[in-house]
N, CA, C and O atoms as a GROMACS GRO file, in nm:
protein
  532
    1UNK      N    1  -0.047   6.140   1.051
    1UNK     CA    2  -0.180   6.140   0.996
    1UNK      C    3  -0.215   6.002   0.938
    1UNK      O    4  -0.336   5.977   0.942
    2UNK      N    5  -0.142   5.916   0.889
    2UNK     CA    6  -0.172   5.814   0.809
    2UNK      C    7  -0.146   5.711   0.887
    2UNK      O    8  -0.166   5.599   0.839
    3UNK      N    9  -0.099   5.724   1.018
    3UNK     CA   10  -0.100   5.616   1.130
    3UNK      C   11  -0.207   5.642   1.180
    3UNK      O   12  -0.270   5.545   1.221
    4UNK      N   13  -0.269   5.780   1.197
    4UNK     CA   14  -0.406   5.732   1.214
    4UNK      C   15  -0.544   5.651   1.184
    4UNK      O   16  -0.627   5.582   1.242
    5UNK      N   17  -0.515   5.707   1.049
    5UNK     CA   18  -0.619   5.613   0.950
    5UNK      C   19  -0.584   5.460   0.958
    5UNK      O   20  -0.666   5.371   0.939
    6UNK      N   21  -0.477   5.445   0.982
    6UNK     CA   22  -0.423   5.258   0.983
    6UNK      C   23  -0.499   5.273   1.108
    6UNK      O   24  -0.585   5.189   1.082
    7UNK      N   25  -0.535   5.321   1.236
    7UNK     CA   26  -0.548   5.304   1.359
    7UNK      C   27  -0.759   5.298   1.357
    7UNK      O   28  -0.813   5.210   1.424
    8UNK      N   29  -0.840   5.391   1.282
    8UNK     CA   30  -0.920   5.358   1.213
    8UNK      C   31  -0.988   5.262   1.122
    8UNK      O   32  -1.106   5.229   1.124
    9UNK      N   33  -0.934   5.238   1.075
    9UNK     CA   34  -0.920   5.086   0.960
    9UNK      C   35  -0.876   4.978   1.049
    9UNK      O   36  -0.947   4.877   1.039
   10UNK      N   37  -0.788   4.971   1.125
   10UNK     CA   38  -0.736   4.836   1.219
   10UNK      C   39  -0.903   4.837   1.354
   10UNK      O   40  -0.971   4.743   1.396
   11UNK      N   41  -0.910   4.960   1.376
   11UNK     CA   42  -1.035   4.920   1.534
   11UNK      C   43  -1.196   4.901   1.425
   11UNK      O   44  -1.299   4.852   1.472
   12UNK      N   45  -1.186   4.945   1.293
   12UNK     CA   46  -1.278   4.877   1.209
   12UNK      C   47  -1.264   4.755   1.183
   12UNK      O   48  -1.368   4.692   1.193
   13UNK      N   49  -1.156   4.686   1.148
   13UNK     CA   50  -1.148   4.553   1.126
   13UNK      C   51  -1.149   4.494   1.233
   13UNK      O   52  -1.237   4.409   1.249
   14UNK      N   53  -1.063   4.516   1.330
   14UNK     CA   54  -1.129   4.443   1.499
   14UNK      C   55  -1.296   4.425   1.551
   14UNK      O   56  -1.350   4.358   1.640
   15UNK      N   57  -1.340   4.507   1.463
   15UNK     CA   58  -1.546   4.495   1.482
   15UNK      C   59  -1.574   4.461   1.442
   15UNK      O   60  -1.681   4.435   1.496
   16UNK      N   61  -1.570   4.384   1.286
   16UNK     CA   62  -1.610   4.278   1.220
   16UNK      C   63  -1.606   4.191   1.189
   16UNK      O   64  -1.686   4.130   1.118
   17UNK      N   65  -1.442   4.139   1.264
   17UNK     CA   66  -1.412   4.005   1.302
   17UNK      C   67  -1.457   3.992   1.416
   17UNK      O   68  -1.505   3.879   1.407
   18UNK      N   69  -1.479   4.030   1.532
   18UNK     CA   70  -1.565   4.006   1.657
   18UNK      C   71  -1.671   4.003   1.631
   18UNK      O   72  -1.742   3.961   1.723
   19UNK      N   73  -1.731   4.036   1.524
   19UNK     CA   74  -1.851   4.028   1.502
   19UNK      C   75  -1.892   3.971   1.424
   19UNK      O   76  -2.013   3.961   1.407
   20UNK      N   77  -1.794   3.907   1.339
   20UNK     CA   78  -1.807   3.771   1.279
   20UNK      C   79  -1.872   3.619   1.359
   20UNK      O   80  -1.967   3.542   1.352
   21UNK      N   81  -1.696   3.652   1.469
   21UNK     CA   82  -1.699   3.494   1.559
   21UNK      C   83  -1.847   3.510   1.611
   21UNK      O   84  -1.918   3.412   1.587
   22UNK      N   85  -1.900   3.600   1.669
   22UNK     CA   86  -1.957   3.634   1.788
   22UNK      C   87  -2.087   3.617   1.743
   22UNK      O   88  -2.155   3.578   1.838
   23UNK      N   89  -2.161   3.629   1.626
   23UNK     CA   90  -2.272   3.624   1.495
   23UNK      C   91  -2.278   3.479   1.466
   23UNK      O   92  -2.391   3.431   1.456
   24UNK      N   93  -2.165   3.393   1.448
   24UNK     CA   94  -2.134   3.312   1.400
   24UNK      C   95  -2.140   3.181   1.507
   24UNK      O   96  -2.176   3.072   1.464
   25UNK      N   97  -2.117   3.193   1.596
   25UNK     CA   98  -2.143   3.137   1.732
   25UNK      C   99  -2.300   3.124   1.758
   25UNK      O  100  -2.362   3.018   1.763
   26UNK      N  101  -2.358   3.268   1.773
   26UNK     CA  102  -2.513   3.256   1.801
   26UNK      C  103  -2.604   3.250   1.694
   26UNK      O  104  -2.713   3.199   1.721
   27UNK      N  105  -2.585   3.291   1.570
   27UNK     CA  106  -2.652   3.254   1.452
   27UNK      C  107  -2.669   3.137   1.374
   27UNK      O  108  -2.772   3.090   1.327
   28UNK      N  109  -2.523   3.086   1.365
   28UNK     CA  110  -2.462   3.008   1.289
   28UNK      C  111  -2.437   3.071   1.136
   28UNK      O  112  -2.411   3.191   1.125
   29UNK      N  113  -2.446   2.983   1.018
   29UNK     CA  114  -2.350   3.082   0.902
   29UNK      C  115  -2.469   3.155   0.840
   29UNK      O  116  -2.435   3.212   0.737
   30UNK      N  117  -2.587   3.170   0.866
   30UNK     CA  118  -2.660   3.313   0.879
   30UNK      C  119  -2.638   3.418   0.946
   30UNK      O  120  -2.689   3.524   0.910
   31UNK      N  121  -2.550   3.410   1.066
   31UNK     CA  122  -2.534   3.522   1.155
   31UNK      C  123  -2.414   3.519   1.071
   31UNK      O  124  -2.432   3.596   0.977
   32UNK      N  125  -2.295   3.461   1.066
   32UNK     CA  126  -2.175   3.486   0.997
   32UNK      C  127  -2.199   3.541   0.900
   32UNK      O  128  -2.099   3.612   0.900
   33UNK      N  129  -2.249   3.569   0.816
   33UNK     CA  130  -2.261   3.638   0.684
   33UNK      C  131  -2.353   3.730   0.691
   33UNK      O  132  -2.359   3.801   0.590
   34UNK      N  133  -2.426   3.754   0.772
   34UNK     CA  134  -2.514   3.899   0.821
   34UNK      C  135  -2.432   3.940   0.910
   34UNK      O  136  -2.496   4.023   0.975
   35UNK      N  137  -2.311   3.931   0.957
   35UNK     CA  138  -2.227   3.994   1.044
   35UNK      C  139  -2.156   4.143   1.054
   35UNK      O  140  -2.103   4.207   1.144
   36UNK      N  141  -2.185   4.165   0.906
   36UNK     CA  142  -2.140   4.320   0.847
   36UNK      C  143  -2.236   4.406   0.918
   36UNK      O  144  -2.222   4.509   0.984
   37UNK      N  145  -2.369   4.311   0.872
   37UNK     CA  146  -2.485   4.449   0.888
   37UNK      C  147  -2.517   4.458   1.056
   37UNK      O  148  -2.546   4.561   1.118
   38UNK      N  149  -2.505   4.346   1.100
   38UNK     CA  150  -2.569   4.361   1.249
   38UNK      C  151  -2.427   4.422   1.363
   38UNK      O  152  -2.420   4.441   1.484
   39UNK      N  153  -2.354   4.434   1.277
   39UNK     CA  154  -2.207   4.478   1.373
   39UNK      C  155  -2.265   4.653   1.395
   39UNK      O  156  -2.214   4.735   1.471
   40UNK      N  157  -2.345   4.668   1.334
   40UNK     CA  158  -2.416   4.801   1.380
   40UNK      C  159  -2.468   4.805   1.496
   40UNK      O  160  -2.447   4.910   1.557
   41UNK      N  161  -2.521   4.736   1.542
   41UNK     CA  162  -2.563   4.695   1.660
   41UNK      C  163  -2.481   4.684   1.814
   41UNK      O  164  -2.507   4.685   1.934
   42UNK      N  165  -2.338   4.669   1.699
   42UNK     CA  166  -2.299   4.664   1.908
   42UNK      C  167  -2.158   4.798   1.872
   42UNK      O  168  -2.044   4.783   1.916
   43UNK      N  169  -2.190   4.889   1.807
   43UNK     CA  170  -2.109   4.980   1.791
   43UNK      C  171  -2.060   5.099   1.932
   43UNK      O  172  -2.013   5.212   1.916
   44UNK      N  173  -2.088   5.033   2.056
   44UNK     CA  174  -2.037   5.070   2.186
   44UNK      C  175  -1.895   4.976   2.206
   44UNK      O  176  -1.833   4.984   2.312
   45UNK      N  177  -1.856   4.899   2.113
   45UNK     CA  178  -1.753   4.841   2.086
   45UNK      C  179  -1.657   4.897   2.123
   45UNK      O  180  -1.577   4.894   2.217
   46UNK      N  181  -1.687   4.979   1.989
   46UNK     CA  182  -1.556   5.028   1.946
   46UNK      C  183  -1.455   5.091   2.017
   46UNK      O  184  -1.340   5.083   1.974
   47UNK      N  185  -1.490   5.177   2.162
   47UNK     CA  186  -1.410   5.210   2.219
   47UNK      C  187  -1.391   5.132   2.351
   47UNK      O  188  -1.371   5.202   2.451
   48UNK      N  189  -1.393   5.048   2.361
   48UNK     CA  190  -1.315   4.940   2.362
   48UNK      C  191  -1.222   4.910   2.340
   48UNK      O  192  -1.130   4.923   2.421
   49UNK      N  193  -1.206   4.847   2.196
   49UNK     CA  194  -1.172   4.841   2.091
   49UNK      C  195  -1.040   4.949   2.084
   49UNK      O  196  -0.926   4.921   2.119
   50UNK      N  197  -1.070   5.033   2.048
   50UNK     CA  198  -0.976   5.129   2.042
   50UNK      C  199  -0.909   5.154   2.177
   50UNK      O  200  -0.806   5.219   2.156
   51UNK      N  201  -0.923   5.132   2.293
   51UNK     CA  202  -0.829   5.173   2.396
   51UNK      C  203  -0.734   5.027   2.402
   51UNK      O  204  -0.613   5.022   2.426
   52UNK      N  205  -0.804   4.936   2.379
   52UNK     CA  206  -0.750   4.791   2.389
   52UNK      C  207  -0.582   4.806   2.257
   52UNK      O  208  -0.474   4.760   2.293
   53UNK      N  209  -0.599   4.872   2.123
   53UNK     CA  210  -0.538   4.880   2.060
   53UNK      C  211  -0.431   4.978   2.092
   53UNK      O  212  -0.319   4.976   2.039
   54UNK      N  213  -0.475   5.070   2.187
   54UNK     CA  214  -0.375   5.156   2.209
   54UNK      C  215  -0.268   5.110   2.296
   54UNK      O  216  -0.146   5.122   2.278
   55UNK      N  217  -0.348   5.040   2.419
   55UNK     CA  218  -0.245   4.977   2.476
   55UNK      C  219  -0.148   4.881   2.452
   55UNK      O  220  -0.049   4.854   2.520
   56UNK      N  221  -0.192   4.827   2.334
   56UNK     CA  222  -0.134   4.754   2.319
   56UNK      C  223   0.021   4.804   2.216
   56UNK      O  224   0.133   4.753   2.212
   57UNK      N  225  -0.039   4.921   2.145
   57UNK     CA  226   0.064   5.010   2.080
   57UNK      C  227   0.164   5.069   2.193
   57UNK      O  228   0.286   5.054   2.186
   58UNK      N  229   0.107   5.130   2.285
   58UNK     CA  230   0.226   5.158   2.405
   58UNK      C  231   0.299   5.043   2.497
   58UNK      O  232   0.391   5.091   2.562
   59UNK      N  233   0.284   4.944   2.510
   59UNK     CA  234   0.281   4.848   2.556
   59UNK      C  235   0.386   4.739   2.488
   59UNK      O  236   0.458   4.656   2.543
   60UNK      N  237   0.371   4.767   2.367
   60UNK     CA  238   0.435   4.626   2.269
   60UNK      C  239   0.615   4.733   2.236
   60UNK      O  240   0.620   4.856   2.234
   61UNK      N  241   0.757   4.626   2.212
   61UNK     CA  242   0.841   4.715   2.150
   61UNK      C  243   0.859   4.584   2.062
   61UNK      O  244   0.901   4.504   2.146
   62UNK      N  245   0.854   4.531   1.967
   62UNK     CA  246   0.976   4.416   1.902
   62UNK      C  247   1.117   4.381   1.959
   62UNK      O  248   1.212   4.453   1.988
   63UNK      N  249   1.100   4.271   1.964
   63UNK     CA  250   1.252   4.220   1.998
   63UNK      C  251   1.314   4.231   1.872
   63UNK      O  252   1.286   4.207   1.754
   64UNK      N  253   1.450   4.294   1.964
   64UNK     CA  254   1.567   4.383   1.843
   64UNK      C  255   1.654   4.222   1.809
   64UNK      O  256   1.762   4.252   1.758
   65UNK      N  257   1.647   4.127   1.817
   65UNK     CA  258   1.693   3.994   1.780
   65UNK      C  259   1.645   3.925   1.691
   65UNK      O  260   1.706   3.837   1.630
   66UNK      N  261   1.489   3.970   1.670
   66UNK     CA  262   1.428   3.925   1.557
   66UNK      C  263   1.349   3.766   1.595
   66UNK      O  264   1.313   3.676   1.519
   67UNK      N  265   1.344   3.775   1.696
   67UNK     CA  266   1.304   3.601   1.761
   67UNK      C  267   1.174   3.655   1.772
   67UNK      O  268   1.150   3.776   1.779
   68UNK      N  269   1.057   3.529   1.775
   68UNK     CA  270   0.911   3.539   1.812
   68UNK      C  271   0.873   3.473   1.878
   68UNK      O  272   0.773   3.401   1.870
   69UNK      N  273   0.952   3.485   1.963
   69UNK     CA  274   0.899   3.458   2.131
   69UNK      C  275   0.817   3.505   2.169
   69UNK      O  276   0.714   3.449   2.204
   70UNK      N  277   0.854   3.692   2.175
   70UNK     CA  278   0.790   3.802   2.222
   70UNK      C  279   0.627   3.798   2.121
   70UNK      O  280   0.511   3.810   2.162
   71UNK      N  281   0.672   3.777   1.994
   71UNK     CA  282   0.499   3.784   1.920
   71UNK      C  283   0.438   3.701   1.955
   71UNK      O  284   0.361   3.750   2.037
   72UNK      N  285   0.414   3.569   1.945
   72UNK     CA  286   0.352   3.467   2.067
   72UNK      C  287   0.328   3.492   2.156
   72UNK      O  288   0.206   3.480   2.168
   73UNK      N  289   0.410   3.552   2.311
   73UNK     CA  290   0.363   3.580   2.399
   73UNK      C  291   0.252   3.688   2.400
   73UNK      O  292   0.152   3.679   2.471
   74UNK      N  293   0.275   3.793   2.314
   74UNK     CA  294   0.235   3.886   2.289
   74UNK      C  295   0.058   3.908   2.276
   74UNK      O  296  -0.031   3.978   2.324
   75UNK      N  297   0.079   3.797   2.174
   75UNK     CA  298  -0.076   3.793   2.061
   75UNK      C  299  -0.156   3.656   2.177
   75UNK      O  300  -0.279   3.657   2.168
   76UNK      N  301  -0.106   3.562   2.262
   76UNK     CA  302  -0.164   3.491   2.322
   76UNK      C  303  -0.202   3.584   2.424
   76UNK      O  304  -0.325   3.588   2.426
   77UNK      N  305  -0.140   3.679   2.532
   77UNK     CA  306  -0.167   3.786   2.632
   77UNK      C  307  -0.310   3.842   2.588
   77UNK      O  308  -0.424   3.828   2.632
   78UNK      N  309  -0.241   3.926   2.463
   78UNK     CA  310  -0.382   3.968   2.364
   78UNK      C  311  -0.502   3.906   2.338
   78UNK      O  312  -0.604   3.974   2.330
   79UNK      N  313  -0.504   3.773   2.321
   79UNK     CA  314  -0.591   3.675   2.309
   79UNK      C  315  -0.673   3.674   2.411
   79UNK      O  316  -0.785   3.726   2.403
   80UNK      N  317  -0.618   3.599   2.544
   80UNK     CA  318  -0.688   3.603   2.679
   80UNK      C  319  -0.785   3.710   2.721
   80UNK      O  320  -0.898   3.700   2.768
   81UNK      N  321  -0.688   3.848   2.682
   81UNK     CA  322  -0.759   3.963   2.757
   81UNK      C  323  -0.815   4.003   2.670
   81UNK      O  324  -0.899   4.078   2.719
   82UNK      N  325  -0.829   4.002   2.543
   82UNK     CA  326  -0.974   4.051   2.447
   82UNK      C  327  -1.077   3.957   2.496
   82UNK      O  328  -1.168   3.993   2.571
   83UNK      N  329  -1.059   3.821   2.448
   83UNK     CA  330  -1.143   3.734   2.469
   83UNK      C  331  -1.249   3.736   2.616
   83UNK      O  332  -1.369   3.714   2.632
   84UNK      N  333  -1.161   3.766   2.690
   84UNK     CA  334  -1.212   3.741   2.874
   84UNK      C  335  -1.261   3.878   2.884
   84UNK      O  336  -1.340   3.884   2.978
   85UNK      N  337  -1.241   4.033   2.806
   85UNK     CA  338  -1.291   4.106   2.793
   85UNK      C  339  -1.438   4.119   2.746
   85UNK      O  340  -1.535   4.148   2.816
   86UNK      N  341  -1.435   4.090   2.610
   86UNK     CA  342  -1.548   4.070   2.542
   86UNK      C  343  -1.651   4.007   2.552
   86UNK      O  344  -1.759   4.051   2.515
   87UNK      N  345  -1.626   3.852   2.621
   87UNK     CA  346  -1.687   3.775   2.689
   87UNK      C  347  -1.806   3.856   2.808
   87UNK      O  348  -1.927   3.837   2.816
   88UNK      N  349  -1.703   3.967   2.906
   88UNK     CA  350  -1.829   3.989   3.008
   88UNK      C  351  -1.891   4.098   2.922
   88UNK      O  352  -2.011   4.118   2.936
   89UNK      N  353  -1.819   4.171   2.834
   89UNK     CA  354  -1.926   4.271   2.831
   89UNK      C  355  -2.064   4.274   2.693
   89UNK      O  356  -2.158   4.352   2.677
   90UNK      N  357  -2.017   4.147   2.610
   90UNK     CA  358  -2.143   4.127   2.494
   90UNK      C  359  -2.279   4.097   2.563
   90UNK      O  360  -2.292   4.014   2.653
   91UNK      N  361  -2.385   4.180   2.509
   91UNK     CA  362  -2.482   4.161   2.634
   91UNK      C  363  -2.531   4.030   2.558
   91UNK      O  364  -2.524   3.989   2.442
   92UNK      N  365  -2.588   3.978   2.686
   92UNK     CA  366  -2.695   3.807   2.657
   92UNK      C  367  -2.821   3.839   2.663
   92UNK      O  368  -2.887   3.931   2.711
   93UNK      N  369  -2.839   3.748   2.607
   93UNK     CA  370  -3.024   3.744   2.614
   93UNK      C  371  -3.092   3.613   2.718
   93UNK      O  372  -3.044   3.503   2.747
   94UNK      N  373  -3.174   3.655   2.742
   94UNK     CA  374  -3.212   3.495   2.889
   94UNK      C  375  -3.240   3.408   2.844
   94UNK      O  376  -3.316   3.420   2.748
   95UNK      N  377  -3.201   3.281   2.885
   95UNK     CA  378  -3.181   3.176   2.848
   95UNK      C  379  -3.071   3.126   2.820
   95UNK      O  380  -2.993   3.138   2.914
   96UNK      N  381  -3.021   3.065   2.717
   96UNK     CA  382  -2.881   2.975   2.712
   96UNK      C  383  -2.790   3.123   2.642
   96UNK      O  384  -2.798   3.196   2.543
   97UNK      N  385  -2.694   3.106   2.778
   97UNK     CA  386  -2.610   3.251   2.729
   97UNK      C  387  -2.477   3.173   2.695
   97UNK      O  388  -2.375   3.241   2.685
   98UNK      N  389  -2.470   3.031   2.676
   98UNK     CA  390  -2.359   2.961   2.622
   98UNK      C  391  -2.291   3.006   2.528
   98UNK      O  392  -2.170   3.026   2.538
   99UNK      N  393  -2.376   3.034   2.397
   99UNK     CA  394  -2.322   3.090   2.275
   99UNK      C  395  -2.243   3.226   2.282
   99UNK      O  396  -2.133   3.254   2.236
  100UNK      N  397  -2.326   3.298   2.347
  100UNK     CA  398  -2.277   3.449   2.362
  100UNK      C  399  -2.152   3.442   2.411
  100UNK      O  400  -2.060   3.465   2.333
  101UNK      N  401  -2.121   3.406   2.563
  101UNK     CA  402  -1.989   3.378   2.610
  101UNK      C  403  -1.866   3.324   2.528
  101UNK      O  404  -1.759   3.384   2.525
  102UNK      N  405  -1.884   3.236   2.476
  102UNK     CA  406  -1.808   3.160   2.360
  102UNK      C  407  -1.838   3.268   2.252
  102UNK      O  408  -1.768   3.363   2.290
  103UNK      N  409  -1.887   3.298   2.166
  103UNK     CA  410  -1.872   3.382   2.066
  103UNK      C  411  -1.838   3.501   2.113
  103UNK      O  412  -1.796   3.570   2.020
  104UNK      N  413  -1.836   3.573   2.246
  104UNK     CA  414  -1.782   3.689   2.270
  104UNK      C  415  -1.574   3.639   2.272
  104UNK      O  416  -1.471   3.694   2.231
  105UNK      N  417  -1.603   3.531   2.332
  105UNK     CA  418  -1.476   3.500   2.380
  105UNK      C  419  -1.395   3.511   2.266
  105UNK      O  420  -1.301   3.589   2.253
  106UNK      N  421  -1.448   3.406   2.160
  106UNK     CA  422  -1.374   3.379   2.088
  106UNK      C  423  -1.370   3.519   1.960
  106UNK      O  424  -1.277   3.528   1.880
  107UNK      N  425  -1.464   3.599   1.961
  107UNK     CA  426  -1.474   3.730   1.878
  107UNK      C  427  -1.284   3.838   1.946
  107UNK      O  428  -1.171   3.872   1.911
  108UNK      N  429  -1.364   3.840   2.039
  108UNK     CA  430  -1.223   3.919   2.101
  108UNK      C  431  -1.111   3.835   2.090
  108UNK      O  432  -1.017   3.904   2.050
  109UNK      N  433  -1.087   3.754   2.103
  109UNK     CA  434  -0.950   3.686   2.137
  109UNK      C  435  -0.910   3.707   1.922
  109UNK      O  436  -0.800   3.744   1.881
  110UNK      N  437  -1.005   3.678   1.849
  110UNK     CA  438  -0.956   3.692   1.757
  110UNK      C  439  -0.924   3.842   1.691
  110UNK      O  440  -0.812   3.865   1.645
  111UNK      N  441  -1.024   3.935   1.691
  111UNK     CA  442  -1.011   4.100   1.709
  111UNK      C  443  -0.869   4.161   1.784
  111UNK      O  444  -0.806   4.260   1.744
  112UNK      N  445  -0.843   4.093   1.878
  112UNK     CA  446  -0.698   4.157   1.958
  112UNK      C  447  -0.570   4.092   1.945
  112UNK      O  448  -0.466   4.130   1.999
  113UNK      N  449  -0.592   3.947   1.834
  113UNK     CA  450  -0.500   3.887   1.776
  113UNK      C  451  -0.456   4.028   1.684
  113UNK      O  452  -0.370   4.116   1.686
  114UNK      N  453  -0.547   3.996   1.623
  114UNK     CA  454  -0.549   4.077   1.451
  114UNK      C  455  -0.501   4.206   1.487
  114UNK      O  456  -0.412   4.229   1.405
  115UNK      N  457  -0.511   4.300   1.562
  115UNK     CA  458  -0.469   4.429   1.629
  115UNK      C  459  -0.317   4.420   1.697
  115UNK      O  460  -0.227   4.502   1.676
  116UNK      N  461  -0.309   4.298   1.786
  116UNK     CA  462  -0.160   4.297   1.839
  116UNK      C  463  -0.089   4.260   1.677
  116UNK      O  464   0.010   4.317   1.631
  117UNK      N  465  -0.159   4.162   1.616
  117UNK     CA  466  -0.045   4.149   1.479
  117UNK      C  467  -0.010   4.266   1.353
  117UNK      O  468   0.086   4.256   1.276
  118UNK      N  469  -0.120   4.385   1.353
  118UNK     CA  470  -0.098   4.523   1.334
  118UNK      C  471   0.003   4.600   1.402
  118UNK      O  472   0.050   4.692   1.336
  119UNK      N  473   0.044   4.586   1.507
  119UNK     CA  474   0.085   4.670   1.595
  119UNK      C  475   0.249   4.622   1.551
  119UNK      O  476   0.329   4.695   1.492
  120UNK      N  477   0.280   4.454   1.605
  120UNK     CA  478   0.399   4.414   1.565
  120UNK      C  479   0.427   4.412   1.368
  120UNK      O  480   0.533   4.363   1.328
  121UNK      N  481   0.351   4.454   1.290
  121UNK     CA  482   0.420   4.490   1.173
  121UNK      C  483   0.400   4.593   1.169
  121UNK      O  484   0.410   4.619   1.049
  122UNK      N  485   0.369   4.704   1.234
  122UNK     CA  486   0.401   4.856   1.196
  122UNK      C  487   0.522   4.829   1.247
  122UNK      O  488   0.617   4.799   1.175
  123UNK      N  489   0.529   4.838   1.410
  123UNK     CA  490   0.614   4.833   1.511
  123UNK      C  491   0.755   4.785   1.468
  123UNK      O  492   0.850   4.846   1.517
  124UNK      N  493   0.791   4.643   1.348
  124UNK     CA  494   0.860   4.613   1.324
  124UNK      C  495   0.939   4.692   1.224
  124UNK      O  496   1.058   4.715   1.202
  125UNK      N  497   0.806   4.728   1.167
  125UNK     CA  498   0.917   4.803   0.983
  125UNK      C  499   0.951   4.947   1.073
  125UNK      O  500   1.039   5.009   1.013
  126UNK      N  501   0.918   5.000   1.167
  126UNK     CA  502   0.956   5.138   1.214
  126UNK      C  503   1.119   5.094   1.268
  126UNK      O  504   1.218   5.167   1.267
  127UNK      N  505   1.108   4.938   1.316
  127UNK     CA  506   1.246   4.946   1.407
  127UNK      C  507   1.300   4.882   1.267
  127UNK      O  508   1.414   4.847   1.294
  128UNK      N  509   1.277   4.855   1.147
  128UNK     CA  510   1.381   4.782   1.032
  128UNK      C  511   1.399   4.956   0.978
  128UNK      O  512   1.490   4.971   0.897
  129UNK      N  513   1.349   5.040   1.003
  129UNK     CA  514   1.363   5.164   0.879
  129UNK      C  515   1.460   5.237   1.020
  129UNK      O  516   1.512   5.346   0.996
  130UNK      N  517   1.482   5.178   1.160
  130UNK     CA  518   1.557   5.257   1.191
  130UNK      C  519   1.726   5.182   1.194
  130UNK      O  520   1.826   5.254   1.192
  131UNK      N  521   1.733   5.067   1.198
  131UNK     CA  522   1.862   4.975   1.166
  131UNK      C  523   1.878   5.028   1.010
  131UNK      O  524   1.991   5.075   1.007
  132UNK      N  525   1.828   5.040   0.900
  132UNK     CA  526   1.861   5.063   0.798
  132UNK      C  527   1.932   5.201   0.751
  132UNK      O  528   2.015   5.219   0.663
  133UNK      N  529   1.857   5.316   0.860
  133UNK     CA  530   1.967   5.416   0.780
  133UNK      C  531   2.081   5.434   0.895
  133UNK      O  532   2.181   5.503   0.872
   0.00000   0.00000   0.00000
């Protein structure tokens, strides 16, 4: 039950940092700081969002060596494919769709950072609470 709510709270925080960069890109730091309220606006996100996190929960194990190789590879993978995700699907408006692309890009790539780096500290303390007993 309470991995759910982390799973709630994490695809909430993935929407308002994408919707930070992504505000912040086409607004500038008026859109960045109206980013709370207008993240209402693209709330077809979220599931997205949420399948993107899941996979990445089935998908991810920690290396039992403790090296961060695997988190690097991990959160850069994550990066690409939020980013290159988000990118086609934030809708544009006609005219210079420069911003949008780039602020979608860079919204997701940061949203699926922040989610793969959720995933590897649950993921981790589950495999430290199972070496421990």
């Amino acid at each position: 039950m309470f991995l759910a709510f982390q799973f709630v709270v994490v695809v909430g925080c993935m929407h308002l940092i994408g919707s930070a960069f992504l505000f912040g890109c086409v607004g500038g730091p008026m859109g960045f700081f109206a980013s709370p309220l207008l993240s209402i606006f693209g709330w077809f996100f979220v599931i997205p969002e949420g399948i993107g996190l899941s996979i990445q929960w089935a998908c991810y194990t920690p290396d039992p060596d403790g090296t961060w190789r695997r988190v690097f590879a991990g959160a850069a993978i994550s990066a690409l494919v939020g980013g290159a995700v988000a990118a086609i699907l934030v809708p544009k408006e006609i005219g210079n769709q420069v911003p949008y692309w780039i602020g979608g890009f860079l919204g997701g790539a940061a949203a699926a950072t922040f989610s793969f780096l959720f995933v590897h500290t649950v993921k981790s303390g589950e495999e430290m609470a199972v070496h421990d007993s």
